[in-house]
C-alpha positions in Angstrom: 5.3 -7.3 -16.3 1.9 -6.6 -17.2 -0.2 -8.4 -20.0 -2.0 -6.6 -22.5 -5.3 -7.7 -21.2 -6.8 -6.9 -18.3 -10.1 -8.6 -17.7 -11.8 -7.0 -14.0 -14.5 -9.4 -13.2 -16.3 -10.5 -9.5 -15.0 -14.1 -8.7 -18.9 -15.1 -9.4 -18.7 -14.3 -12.8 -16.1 -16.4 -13.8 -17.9 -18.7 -16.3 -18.8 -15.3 -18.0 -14.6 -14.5 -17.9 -14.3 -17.6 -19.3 -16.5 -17.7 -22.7 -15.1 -13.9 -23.5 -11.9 -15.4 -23.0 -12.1 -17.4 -25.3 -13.9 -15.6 -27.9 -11.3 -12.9 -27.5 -8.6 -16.0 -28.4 -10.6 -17.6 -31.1 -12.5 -14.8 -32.6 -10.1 -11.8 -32.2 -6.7 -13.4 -32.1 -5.4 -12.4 -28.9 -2.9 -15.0 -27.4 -3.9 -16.7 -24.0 -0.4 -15.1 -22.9 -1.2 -11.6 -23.1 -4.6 -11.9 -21.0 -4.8 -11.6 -16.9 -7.7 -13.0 -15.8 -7.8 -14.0 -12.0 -10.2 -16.6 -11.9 -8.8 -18.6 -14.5 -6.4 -21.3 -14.5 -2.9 -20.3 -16.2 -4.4 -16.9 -17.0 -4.4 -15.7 -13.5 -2.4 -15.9 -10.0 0.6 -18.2 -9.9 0.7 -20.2 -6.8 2.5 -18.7 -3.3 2.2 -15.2 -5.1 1.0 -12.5 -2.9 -2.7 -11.8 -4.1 -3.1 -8.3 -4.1 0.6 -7.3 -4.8 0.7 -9.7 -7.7 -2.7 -7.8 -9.4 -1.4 -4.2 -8.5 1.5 -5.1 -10.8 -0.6 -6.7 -13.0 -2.7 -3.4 -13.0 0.0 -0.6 -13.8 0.2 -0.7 -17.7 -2.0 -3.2 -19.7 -3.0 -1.6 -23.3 -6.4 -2.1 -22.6 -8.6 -3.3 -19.4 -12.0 -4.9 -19.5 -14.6 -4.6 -17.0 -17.6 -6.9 -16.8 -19.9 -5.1 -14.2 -22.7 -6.7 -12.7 -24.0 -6.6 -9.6 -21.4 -9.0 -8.0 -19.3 -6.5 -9.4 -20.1 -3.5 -7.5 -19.8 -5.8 -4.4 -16.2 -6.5 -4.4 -14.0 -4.4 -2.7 -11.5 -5.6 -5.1 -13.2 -5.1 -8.4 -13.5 -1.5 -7.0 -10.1 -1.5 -6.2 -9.4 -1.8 -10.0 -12.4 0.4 -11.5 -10.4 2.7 -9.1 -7.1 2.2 -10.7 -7.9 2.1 -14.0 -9.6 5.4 -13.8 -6.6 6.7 -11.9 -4.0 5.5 -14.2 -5.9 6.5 -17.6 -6.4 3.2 -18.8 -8.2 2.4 -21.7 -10.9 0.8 -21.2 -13.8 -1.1 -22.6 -16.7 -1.4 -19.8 -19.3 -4.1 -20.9 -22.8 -4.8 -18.8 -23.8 -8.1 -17.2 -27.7 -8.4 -17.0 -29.5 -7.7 -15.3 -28.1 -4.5 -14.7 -28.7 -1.9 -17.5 -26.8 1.7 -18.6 -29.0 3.8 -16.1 -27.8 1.1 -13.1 -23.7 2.3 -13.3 -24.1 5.5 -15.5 -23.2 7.6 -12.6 -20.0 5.6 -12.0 -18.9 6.2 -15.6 -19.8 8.9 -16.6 -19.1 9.9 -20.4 -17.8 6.0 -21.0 -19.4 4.1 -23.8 -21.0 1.0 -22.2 -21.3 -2.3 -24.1 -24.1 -5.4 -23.5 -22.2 -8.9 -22.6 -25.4 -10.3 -24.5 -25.6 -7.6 -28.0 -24.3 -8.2 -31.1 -23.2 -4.7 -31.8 -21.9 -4.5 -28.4 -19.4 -7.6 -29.1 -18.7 -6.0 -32.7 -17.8 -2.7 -30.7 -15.0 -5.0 -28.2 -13.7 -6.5 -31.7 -13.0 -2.8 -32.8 -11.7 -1.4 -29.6 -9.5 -4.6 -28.9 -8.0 -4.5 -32.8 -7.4 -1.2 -32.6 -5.6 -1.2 -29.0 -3.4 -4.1 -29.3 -2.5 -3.1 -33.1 -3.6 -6.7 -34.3 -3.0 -7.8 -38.2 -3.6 -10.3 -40.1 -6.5 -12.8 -40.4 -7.2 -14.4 -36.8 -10.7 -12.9 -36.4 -11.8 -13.7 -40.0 -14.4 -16.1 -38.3 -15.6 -13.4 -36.4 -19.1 -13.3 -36.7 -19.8 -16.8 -36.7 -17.5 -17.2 -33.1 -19.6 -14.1 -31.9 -22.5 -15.8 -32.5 -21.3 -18.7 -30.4 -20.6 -17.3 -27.5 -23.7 -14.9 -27.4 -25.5 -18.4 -27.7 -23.5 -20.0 -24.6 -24.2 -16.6 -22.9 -27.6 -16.4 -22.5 -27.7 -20.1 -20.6 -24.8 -18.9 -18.2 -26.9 -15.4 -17.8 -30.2 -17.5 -16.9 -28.0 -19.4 -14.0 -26.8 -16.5 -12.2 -28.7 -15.4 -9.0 -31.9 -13.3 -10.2 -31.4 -9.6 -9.0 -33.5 -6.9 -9.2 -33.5 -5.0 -12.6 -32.1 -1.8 -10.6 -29.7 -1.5 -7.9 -31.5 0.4 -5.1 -30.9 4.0 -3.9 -29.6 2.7 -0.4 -26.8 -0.2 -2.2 -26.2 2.2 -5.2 -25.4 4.9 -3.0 -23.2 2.6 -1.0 -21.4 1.6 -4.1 -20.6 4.7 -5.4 -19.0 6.0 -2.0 -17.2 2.6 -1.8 -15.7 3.4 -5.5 -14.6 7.2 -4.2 -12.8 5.7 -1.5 -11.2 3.3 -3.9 -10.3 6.3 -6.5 -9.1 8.2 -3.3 -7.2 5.3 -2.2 -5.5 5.0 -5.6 -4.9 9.0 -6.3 -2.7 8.7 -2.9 -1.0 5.6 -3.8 0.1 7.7 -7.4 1.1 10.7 -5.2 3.6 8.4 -2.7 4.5 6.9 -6.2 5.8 10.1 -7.4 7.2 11.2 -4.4 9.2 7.8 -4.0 10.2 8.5 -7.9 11.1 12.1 -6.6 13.1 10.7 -3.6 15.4 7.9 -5.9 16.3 10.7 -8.0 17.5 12.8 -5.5 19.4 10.1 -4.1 21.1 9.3 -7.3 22.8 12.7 -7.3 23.5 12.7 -3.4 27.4 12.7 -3.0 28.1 10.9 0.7 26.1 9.3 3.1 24.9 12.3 5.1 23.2 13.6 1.9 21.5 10.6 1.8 20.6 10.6 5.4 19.1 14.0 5.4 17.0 12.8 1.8 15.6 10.1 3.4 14.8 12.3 6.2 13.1 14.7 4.5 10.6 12.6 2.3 9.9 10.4 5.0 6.4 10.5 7.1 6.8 11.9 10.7 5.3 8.6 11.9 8.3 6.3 9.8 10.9 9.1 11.0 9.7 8.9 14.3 10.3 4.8 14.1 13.5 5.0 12.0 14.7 7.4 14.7 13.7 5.3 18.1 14.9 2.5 16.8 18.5 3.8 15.7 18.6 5.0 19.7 17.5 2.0 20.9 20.2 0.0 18.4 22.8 2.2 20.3 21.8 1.8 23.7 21.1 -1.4 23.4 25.2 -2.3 23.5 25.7 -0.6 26.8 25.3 -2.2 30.0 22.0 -1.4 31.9 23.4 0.7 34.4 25.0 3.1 32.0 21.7 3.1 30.0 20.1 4.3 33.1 22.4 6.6 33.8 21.8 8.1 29.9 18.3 8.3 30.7 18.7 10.3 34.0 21.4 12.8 32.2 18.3 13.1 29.3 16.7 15.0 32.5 19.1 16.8 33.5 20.0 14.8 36.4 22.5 12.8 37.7 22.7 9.2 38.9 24.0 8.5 42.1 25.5 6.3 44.6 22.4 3.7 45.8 21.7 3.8 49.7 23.2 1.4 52.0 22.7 -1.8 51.0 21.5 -1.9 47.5 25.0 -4.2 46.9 23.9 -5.1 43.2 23.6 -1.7 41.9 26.4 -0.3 43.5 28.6 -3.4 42.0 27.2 -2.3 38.7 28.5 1.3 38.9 31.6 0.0 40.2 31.8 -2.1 37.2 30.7 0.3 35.0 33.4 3.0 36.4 36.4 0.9 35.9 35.4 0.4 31.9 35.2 4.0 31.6 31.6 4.0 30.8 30.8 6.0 34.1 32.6 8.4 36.2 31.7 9.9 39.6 31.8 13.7 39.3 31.6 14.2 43.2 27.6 15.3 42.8 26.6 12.3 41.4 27.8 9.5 38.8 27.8 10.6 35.2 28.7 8.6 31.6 32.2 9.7 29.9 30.7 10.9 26.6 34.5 10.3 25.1 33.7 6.6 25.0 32.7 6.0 21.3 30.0 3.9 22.4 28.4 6.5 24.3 29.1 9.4 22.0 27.1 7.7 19.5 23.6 6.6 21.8 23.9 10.2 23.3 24.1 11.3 19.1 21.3 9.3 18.5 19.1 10.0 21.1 20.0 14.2 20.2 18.7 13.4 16.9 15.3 11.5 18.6 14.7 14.3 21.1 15.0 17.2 18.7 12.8 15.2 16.1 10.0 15.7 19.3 10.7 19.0 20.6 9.3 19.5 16.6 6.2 17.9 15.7 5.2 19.0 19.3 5.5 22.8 18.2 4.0 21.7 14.8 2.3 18.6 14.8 -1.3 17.3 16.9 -2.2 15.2 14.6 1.0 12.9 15.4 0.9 13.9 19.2 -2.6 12.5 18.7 -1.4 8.8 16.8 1.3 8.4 19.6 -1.2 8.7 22.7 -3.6 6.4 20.7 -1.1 3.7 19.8 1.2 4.0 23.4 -1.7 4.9 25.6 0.8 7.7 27.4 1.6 11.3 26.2 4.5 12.3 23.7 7.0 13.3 26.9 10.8 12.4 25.8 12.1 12.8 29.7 9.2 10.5 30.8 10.1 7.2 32.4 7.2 5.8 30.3 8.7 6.7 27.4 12.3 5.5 27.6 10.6 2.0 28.8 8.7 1.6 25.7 11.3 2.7 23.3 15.0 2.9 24.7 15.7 0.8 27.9 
């Protein structure tokens, strides 16, 4: 579940996370419990979590997120990441500037946002106001407010003079990094909300489905061609997979349109495996040429399976390049379902 607080910060600035942490607890009355803060012991990542699945979660719904930009700031991929999300997901948020950078450095990033000073007294008066006001807080925790405030903007100043002098504006070349790097992020996170809503789309459809084919066919349809592509070969290759190799081979050559036949004289171990093969009733010899007895259940499901795998080809190479073009890139051969290439990599 997600805390209230949200605190985005750059792993540098943690001793800055750490005084507004605590001024938030002891001058504003927010419970240590209710604040996610990565850096900080207890307040952040619990141990064997998965990092960056453990902060998207943590991301989704807090009532208010915090973002202390500096420059370290802008130079995580991760604190981007989260500018990104909470923009995305119409957070509330309460933006406050780390020296040396000042409004003109990030105004271009947000745009129409109120931006606070970690270091003015109004500034810190303006967090009280938006913090009270978001998490609906009552009562008289931050009735020492000013006099906590004035603490920490006394502690601040000596951890601002310790961080790594910067210059007072972020030039054109970084800035204009920065900003593409934050697009990319807020692209990133507009298609992550529109697979969300598409998986949301998907579980309700499947709710209503009545048997196992409607689920089949649901699945199919909201699925990429690249995961129905892999769902698909690997069902064929799961059925194949339980037939001996000869009869496999066989399969492959009926996929052509041919037949498999008796081996020349002397290839003994192939001809024992039709043999073999013929008196399970997986293969029978047609006069032309050996072929497999689609009766056997075995075999009527691989030659189901593999319908299903060639048919899914014959379409997205009327309809799609652009996966024509991933499969030659990551199989180095040509989308061919009757090429030997192919079955070898996939189904034999």
């Amino acid at each position: 579940m997600s805390k209230s607080v949200f605190i985005s910060h750059a792993v540098k600035n943690k001793d800055i996370a750490d005084k507004l942490v605590d001024l938030l607890e002891t001058g504003v009355g927010i419970s240590d419990s209710e604040v996610f803060c990565s850096s900080l012991e207890g307040l952040g990542i619990p141990g064997g979590t998965n990092f960056v699945e453990f902060i998207r979660k943590q991301i989704k719904d807090p009532k208010v997120v915090i973002l202390l930009l500096s420059e370290d700031y802008f130079d995580s991929q991760f604190c981007l990441a989260e500018l990104g999300a909470s923009w995305v997901l119409s957070h509330r948020v309460v933006p406050i500037l780390v020296p040396p950078l000042e409004y003109g450095d990030v105004k271009a990033v947000l745009t129409g946002v109120q931006l606070l000073k970690i270091n003015d007294s109004n500034s810190l008066n303006q967090v009280q106001s938006d913090l009270i006001e978001a998490l609906d807080i009552k009562g008289k925790a931050f009735a020492r407010w000013e006099s906590k405030r004035n603490r920490f903007l006394d502690g601040i100043e000596e951890v601002l003079k310790n961080l790594e002098t910067v210059p007072s504006k972020v030039p054109y070349k970084k800035y204009d990094k920065v900003l593409k790097q934050y697009k990319d992020a807020v692209a990133e996170m507009e298609d992550m909300e529109g697979e969300l809503e598409k998986k949301n789309s998907m579980i309700k459809a499947l709710k209503k489905a009545k048997d196992k084919s409607a689920v089949k066919n649901i699945i199919a349809e909201n699925s990429s061609d690249i995961e129905r592509f892999e769902e698909l070969a690997s069902e064929a290759n799961s059925c194949l997979s339980v037939l001996p190799e000869i009869v496999r081979e066989a399969i492959f050559q009926n996929s052509r349109g041919e037949v498999l036949r008796y081996p020349d004289f002397g290839e003994n171990i192939k001809g024992q495996e039709i043999k073999e093969a013929e008196e399970n009733d997986f293969l029978i010899d047609r006069g032309d040429g050996i072929d497999v007895v689609e009766e056997d259940p075995s075999i009527a499901e691989a030659l189901k399976a593999i319908h299903a795998l060639s048919s899914f080809i014959d379409q997205v190479e009327q309809e799609s390049e652009e996966f024509q073009e991933y499969y030659a890139n990551t199989y180095d051969h040509r989308l061919n379902f009757q090429s030997r290439r192919f079955w070898d990599e996939h189904l034999l």
